[in-house]
PQR file of N, CA, C, O and H, with PARSE charges and radii, in Angstrom:
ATOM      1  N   UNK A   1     -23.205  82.868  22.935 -0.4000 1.5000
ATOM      2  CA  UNK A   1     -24.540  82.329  22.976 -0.0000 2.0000
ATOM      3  C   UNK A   1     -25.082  82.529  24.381  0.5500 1.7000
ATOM      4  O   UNK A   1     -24.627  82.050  25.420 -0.5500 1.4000
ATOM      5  N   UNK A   2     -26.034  83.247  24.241 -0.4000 1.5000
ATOM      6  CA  UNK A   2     -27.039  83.432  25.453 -0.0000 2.0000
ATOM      7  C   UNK A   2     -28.242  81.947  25.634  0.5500 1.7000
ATOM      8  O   UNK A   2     -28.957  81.568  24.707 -0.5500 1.4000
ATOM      9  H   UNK A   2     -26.403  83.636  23.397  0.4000 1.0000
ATOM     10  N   UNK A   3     -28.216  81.302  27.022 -0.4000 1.5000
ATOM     11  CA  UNK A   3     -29.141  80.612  27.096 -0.0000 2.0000
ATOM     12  C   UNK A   3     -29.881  81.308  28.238  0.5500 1.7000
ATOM     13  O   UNK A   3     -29.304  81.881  29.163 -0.5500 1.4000
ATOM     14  H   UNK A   3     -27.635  81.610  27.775  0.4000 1.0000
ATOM     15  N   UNK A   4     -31.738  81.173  28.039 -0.4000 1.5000
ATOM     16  CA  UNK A   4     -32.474  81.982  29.012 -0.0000 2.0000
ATOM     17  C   UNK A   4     -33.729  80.527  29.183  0.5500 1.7000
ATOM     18  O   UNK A   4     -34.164  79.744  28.339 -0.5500 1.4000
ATOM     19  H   UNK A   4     -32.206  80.708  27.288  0.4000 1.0000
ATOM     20  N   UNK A   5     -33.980  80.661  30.592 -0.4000 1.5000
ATOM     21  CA  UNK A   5     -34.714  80.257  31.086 -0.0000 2.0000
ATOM     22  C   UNK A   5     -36.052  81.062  31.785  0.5500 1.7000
ATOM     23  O   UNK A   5     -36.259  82.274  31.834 -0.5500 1.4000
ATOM     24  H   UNK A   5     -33.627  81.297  31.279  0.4000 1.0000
ATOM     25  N   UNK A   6     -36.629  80.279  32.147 -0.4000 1.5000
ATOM     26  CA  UNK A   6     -37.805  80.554  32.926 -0.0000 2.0000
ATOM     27  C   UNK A   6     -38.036  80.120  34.130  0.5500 1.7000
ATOM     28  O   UNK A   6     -38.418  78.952  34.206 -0.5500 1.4000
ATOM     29  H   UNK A   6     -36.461  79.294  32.108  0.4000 1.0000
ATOM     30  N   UNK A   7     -37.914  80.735  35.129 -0.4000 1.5000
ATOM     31  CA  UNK A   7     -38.400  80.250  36.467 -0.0000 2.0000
ATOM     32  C   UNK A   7     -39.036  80.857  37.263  0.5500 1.7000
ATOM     33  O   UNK A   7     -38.922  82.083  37.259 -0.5500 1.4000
ATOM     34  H   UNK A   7     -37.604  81.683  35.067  0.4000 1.0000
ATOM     35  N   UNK A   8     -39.765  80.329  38.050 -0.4000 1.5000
ATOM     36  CA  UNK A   8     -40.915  80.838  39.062 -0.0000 2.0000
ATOM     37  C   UNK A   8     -40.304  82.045  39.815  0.5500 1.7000
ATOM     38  O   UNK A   8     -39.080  82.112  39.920 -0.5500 1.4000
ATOM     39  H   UNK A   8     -39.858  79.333  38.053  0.4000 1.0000
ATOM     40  N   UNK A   9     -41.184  83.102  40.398 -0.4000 1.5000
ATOM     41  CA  UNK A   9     -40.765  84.007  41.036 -0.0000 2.0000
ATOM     42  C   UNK A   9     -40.410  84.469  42.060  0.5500 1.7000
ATOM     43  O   UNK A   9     -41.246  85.154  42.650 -0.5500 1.4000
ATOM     44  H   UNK A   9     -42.179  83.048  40.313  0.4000 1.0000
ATOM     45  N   UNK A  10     -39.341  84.332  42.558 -0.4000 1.5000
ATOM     46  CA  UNK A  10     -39.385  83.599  44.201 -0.0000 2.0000
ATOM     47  C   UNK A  10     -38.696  84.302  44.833  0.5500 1.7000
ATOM     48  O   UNK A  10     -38.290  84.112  45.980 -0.5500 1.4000
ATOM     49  H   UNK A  10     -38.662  83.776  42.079  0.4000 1.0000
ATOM     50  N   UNK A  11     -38.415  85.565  43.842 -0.4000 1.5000
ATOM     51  CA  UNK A  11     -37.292  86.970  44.456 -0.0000 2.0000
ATOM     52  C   UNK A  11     -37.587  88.262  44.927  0.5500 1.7000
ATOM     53  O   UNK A  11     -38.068  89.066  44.128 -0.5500 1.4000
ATOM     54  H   UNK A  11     -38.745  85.720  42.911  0.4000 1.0000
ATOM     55  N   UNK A  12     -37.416  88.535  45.885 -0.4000 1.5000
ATOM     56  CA  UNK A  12     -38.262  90.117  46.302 -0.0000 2.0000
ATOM     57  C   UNK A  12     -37.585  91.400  46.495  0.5500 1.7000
ATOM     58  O   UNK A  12     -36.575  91.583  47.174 -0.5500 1.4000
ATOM     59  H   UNK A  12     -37.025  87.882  46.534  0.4000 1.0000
ATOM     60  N   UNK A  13     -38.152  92.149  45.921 -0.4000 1.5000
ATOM     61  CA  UNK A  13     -37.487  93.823  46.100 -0.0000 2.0000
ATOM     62  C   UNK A  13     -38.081  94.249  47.449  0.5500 1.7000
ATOM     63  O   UNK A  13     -39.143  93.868  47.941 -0.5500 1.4000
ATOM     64  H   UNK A  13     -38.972  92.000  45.369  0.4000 1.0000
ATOM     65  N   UNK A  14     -37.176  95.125  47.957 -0.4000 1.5000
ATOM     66  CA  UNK A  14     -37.446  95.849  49.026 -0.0000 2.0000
ATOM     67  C   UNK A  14     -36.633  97.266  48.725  0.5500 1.7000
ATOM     68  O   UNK A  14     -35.759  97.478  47.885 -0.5500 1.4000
ATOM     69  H   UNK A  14     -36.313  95.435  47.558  0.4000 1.0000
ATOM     70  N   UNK A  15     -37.118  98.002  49.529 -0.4000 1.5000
ATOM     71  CA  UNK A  15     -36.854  99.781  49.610 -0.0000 2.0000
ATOM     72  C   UNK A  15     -35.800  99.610  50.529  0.5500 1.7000
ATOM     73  O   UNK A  15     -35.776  98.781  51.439 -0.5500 1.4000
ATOM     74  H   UNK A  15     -37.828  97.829  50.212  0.4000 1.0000
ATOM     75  N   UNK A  16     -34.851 100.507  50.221 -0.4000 1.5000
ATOM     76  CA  UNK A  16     -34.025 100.605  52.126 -0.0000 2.0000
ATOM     77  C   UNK A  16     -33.705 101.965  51.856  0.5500 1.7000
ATOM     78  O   UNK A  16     -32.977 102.314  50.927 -0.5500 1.4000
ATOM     79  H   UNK A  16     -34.871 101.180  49.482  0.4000 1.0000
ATOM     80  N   UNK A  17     -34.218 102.686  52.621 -0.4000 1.5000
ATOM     81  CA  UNK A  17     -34.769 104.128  52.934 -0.0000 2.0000
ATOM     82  C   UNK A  17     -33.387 104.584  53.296  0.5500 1.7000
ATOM     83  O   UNK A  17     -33.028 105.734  53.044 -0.5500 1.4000
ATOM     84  H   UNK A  17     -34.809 102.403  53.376  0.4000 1.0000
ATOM     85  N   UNK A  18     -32.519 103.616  53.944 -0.4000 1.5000
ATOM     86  CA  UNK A  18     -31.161 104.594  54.501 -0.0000 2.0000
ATOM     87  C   UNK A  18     -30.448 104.695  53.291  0.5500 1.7000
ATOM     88  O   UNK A  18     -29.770 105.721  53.237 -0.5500 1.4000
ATOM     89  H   UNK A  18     -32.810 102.682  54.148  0.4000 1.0000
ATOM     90  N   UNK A  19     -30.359 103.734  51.991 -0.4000 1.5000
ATOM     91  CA  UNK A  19     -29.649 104.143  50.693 -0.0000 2.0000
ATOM     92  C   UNK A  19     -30.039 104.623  49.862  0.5500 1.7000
ATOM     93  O   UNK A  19     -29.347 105.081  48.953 -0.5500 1.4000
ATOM     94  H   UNK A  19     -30.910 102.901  52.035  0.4000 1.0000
ATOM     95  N   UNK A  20     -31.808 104.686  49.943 -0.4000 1.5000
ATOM     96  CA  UNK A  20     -33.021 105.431  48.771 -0.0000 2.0000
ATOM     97  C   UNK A  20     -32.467 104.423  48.054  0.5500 1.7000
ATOM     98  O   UNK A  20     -31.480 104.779  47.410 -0.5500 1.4000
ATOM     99  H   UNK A  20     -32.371 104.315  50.682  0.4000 1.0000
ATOM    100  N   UNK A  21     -32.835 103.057  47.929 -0.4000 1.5000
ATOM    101  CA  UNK A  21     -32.347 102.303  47.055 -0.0000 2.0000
ATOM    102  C   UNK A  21     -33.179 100.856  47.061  0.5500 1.7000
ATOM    103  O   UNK A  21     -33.767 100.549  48.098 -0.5500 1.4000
ATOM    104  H   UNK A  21     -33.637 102.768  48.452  0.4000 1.0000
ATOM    105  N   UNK A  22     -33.220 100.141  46.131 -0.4000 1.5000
ATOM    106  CA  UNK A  22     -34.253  98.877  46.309 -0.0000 2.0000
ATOM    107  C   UNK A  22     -33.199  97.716  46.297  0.5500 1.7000
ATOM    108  O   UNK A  22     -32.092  97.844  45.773 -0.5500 1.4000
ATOM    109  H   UNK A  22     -32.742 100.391  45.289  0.4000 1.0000
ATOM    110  N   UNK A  23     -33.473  96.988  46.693 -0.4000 1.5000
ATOM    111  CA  UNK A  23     -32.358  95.845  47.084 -0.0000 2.0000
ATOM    112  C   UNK A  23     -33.191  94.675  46.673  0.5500 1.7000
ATOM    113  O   UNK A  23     -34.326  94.531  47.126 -0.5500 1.4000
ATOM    114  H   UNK A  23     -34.372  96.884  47.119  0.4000 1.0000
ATOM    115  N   UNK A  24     -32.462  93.528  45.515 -0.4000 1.5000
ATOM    116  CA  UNK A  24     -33.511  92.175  45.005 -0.0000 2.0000
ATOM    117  C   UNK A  24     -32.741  91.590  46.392  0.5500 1.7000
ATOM    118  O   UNK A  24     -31.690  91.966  46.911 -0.5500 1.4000
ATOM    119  H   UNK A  24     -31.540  93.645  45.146  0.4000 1.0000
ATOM    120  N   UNK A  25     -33.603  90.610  46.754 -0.4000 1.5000
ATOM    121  CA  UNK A  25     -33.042  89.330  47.075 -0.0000 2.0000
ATOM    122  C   UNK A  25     -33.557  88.143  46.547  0.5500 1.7000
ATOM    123  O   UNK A  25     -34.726  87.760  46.511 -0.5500 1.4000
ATOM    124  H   UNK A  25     -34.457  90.304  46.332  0.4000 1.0000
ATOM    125  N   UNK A  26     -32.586  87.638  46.163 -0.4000 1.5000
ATOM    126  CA  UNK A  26     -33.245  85.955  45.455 -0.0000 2.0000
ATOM    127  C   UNK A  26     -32.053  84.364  45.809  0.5500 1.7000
ATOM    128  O   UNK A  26     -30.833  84.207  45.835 -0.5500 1.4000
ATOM    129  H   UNK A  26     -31.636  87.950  46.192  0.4000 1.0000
ATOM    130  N   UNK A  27     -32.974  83.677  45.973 -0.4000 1.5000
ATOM    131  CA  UNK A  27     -31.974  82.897  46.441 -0.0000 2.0000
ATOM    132  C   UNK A  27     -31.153  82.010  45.431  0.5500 1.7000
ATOM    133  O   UNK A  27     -31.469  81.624  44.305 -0.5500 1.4000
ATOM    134  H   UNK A  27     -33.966  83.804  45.952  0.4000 1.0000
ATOM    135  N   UNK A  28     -30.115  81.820  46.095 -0.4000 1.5000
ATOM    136  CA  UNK A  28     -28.796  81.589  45.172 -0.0000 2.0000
ATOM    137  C   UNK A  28     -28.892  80.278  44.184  0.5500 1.7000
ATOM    138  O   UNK A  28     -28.128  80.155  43.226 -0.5500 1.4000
ATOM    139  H   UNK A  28     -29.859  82.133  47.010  0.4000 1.0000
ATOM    140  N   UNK A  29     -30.269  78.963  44.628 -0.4000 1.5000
ATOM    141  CA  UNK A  29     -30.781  77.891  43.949 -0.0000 2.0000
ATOM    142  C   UNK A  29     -31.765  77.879  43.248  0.5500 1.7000
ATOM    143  O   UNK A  29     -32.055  77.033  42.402 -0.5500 1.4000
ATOM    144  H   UNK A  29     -30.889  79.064  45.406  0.4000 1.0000
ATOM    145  N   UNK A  30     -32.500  79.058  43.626 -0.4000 1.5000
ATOM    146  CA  UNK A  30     -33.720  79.480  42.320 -0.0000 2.0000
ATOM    147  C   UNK A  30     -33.616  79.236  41.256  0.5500 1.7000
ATOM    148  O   UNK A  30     -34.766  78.875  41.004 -0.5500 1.4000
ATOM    149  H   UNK A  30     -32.265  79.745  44.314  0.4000 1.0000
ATOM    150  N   UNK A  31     -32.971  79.128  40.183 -0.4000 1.5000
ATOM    151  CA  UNK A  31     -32.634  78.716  39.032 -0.0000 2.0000
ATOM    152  C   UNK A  31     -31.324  78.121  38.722  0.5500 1.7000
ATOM    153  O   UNK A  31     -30.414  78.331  37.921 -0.5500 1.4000
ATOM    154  H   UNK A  31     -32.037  79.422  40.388  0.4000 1.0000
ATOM    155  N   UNK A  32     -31.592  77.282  39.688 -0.4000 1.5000
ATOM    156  CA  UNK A  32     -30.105  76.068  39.164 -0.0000 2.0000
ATOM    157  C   UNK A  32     -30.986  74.605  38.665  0.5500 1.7000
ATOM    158  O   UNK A  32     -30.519  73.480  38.838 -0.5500 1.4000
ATOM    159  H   UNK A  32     -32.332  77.111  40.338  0.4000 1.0000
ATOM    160  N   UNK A  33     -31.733  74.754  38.310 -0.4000 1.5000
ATOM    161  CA  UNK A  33     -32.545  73.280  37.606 -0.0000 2.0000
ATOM    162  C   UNK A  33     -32.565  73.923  35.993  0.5500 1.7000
ATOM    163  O   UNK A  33     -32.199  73.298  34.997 -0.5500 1.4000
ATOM    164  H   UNK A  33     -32.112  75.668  38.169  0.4000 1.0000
ATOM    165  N   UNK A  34     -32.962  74.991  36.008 -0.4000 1.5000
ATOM    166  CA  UNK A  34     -32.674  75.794  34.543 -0.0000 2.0000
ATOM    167  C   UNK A  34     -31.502  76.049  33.964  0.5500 1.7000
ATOM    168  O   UNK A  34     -31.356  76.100  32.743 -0.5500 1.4000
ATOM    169  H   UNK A  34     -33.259  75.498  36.817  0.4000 1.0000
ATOM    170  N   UNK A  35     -30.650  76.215  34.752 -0.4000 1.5000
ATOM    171  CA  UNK A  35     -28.968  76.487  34.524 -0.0000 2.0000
ATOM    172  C   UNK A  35     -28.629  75.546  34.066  0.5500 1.7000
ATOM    173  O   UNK A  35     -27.983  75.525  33.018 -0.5500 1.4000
ATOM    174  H   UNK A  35     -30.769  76.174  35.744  0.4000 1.0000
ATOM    175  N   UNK A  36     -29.022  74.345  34.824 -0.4000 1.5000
ATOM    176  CA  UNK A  36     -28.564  72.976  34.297 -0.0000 2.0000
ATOM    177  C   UNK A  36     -29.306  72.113  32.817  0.5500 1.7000
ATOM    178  O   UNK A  36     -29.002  71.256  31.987 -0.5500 1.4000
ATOM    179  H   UNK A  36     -29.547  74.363  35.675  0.4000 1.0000
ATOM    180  N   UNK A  37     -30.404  72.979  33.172 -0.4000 1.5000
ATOM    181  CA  UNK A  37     -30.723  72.334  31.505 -0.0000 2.0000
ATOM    182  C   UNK A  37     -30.038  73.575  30.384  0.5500 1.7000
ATOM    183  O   UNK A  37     -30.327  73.300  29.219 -0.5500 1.4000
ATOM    184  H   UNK A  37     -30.651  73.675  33.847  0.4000 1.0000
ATOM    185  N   UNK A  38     -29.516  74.378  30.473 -0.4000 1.5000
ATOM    186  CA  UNK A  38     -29.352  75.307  29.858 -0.0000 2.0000
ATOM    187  C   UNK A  38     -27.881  74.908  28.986  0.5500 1.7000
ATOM    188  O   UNK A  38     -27.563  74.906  27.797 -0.5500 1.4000
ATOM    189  H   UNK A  38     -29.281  74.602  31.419  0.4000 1.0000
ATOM    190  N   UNK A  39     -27.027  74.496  30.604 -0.4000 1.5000
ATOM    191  CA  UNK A  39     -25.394  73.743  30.138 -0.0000 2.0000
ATOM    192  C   UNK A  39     -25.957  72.737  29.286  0.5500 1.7000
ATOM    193  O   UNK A  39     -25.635  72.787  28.099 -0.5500 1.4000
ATOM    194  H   UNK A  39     -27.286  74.497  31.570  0.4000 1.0000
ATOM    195  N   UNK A  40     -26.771  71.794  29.682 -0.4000 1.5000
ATOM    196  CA  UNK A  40     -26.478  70.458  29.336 -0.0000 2.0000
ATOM    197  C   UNK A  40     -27.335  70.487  27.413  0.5500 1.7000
ATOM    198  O   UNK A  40     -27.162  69.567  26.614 -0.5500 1.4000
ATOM    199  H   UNK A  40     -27.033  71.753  30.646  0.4000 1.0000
ATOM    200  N   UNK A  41     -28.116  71.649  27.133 -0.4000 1.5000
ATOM    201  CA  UNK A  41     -28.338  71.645  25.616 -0.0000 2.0000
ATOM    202  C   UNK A  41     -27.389  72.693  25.178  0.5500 1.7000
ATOM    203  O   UNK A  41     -27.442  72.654  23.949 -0.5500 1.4000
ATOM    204  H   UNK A  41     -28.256  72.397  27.782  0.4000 1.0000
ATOM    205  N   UNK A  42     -26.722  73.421  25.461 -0.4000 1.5000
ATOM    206  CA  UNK A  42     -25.609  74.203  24.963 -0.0000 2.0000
ATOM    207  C   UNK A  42     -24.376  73.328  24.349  0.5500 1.7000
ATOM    208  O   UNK A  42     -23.955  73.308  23.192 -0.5500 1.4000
ATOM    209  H   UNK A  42     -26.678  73.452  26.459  0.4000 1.0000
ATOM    210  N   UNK A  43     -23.926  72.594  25.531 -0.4000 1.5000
ATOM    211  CA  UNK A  43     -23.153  71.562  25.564 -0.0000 2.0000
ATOM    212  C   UNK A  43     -23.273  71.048  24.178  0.5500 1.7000
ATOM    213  O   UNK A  43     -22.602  71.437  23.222 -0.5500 1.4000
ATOM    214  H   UNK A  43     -24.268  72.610  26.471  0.4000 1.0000
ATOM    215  N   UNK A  44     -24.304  70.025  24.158 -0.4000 1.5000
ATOM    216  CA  UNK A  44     -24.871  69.582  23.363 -0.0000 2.0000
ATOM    217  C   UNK A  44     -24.514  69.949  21.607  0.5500 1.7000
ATOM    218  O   UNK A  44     -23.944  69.306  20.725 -0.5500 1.4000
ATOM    219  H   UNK A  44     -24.850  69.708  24.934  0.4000 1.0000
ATOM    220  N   UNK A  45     -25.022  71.002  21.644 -0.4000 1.5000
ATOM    221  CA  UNK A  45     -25.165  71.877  20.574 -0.0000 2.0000
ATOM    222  C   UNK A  45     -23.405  72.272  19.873  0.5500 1.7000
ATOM    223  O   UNK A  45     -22.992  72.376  18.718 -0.5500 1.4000
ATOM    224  H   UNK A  45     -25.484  71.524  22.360  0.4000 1.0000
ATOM    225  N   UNK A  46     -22.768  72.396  21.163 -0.4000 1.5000
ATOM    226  CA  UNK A  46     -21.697  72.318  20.589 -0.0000 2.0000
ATOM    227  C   UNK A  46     -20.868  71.246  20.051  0.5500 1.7000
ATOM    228  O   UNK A  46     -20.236  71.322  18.997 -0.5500 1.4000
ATOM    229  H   UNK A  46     -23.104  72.311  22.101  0.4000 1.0000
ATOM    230  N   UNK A  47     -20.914  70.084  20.960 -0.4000 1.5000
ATOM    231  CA  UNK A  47     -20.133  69.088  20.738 -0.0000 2.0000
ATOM    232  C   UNK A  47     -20.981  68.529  19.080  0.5500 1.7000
ATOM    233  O   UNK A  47     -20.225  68.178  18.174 -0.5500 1.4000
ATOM    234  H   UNK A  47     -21.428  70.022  21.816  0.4000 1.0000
ATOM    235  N   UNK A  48     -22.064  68.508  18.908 -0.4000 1.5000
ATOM    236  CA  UNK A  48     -22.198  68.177  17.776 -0.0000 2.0000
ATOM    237  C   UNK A  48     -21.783  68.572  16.787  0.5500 1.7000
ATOM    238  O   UNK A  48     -21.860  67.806  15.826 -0.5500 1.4000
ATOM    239  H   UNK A  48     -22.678  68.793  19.645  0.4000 1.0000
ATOM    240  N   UNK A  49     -21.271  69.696  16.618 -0.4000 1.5000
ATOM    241  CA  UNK A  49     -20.586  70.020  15.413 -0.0000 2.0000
ATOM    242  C   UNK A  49     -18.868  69.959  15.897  0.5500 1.7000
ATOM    243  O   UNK A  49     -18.096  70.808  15.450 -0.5500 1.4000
ATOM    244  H   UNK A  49     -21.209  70.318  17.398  0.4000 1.0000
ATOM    245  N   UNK A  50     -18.317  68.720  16.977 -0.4000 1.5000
ATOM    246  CA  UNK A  50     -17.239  69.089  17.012 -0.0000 2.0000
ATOM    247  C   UNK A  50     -16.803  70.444  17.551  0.5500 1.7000
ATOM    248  O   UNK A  50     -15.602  70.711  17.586 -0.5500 1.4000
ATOM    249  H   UNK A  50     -18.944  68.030  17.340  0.4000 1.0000
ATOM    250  N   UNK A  51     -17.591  71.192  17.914 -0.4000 1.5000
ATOM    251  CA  UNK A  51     -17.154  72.317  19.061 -0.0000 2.0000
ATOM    252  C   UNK A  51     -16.599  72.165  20.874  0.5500 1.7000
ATOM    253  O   UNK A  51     -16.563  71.139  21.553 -0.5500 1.4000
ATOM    254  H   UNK A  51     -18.566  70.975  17.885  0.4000 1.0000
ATOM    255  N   UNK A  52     -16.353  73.091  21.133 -0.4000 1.5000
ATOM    256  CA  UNK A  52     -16.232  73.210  22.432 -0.0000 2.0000
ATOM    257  C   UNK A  52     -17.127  74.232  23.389  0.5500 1.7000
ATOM    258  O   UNK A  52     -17.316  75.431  23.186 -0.5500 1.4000
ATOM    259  H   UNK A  52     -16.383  73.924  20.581  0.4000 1.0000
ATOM    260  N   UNK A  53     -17.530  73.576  24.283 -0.4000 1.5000
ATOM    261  CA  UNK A  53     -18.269  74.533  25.067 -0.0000 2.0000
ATOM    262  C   UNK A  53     -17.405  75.577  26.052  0.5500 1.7000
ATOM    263  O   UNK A  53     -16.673  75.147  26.942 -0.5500 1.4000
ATOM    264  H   UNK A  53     -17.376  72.602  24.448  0.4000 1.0000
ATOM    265  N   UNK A  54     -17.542  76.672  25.841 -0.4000 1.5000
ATOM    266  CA  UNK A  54     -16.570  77.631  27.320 -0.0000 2.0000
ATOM    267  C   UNK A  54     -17.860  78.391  28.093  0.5500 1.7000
ATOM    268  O   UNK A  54     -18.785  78.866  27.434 -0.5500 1.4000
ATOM    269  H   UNK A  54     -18.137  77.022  25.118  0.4000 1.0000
ATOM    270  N   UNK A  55     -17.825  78.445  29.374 -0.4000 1.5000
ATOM    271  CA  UNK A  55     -18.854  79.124  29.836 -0.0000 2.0000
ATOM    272  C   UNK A  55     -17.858  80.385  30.610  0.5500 1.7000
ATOM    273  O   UNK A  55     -17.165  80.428  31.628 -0.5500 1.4000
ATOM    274  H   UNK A  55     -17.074  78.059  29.910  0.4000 1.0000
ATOM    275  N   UNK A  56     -18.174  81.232  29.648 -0.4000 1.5000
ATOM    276  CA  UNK A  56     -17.807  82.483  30.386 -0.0000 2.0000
ATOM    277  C   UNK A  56     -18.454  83.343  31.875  0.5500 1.7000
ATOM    278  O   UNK A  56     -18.005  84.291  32.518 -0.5500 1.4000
ATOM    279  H   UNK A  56     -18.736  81.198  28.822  0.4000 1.0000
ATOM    280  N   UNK A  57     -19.666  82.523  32.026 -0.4000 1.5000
ATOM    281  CA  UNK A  57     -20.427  83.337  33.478 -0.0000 2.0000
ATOM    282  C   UNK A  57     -19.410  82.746  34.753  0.5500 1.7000
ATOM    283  O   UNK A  57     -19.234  83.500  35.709 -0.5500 1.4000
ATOM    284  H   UNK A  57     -20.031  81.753  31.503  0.4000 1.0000
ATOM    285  N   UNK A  58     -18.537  80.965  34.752 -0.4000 1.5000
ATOM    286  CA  UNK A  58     -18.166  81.077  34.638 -0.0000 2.0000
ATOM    287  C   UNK A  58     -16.938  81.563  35.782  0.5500 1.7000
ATOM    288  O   UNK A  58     -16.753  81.264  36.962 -0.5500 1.4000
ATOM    289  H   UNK A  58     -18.679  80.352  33.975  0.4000 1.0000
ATOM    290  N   UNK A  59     -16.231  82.429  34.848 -0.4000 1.5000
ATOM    291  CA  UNK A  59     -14.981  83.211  35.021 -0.0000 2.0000
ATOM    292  C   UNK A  59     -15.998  84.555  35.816  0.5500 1.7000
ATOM    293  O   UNK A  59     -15.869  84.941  36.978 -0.5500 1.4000
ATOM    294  H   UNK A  59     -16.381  82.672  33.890  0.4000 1.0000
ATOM    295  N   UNK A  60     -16.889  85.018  34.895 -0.4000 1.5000
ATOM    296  CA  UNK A  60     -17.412  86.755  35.479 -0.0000 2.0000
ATOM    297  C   UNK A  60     -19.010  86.490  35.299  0.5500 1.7000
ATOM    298  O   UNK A  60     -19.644  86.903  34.328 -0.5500 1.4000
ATOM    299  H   UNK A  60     -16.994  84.705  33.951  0.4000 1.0000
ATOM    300  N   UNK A  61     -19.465  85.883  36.170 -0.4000 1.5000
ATOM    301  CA  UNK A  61     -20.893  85.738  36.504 -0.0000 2.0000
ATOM    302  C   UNK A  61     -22.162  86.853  35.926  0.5500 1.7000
ATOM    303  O   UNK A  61     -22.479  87.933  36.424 -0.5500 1.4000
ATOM    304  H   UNK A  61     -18.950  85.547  36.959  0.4000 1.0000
ATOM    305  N   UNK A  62     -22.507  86.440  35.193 -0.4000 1.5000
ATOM    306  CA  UNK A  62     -23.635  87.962  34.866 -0.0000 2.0000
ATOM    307  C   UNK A  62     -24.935  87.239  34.824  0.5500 1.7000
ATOM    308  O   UNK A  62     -25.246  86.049  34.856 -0.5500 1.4000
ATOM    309  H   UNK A  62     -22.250  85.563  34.789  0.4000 1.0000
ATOM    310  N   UNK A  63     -25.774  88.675  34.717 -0.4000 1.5000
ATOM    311  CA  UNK A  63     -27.412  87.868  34.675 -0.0000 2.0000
ATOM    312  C   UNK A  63     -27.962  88.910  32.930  0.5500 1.7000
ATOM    313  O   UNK A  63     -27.615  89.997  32.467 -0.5500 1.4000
ATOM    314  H   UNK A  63     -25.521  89.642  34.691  0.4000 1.0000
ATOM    315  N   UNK A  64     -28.651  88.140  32.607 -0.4000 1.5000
ATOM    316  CA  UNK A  64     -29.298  88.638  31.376 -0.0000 2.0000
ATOM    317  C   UNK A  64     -30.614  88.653  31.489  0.5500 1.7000
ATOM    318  O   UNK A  64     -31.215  87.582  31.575 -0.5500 1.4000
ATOM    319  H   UNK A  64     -28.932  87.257  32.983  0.4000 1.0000
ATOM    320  N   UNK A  65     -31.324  89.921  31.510 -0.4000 1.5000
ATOM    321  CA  UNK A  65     -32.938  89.617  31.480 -0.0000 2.0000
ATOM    322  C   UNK A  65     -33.388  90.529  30.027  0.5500 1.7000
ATOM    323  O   UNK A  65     -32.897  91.474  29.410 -0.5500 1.4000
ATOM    324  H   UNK A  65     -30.836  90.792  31.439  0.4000 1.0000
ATOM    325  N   UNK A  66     -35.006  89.365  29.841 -0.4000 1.5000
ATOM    326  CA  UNK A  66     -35.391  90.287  28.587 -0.0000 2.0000
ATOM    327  C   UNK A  66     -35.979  91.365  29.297  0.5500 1.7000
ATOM    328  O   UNK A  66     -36.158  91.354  30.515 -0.5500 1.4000
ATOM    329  H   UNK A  66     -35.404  88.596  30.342  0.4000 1.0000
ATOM    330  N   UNK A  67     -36.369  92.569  28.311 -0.4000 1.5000
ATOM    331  CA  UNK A  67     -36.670  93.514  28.130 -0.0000 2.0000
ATOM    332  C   UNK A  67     -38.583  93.412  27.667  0.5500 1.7000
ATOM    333  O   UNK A  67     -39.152  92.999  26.657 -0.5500 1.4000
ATOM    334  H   UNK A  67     -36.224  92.578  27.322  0.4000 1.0000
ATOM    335  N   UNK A  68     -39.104  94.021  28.995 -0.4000 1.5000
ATOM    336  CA  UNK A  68     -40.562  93.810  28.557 -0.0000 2.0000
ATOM    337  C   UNK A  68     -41.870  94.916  28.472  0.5500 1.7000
ATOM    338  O   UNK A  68     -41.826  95.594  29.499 -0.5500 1.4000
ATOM    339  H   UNK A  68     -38.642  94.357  29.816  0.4000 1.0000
ATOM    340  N   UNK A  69     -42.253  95.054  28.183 -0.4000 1.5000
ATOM    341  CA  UNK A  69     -43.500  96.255  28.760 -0.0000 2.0000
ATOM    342  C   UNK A  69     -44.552  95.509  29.582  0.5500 1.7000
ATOM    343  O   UNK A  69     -45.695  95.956  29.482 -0.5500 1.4000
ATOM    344  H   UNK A  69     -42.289  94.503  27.350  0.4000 1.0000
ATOM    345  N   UNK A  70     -44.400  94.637  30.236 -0.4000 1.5000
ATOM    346  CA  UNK A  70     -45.325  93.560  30.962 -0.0000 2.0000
ATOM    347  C   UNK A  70     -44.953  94.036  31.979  0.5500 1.7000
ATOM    348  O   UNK A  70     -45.356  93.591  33.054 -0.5500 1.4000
ATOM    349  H   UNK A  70     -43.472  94.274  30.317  0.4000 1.0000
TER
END
């Protein structure tokens, strides 16, 4: 189960000409108020049916973005 949030945009690309390459930077609390609502209805969702929650990000941290023509 993928949970996705929404948060303000507070991350910036830059060029770096010595790697021909764009580099994000975003800071590491930008979306930890979303993260946390994200655990805490996942959670949720599981324990109600008697499940268990495992958060695999976790063990191996990943990011998921949608896919937009915007």
């Amino acid at each position: 189960m993928v949970g996705f949030g929404i948060v303000d945009g507070v991350g910036t690309w830059a060029y770096d000409a010595s790697t021909d390459d764009t580099v994000l930077t975003w800071p590491t609390d930008a979306d930890a108020e979303s993260q946390t609502l994200i655990a805490r209805k996942t959670r949720d969702i599981a324990t109600a049916g008697d499940g268990l929650m495992l958060d695999a990000n976790a063990q191996t941290p990943s990011t998921w973005r949608h896919l937009s023509s915007v």
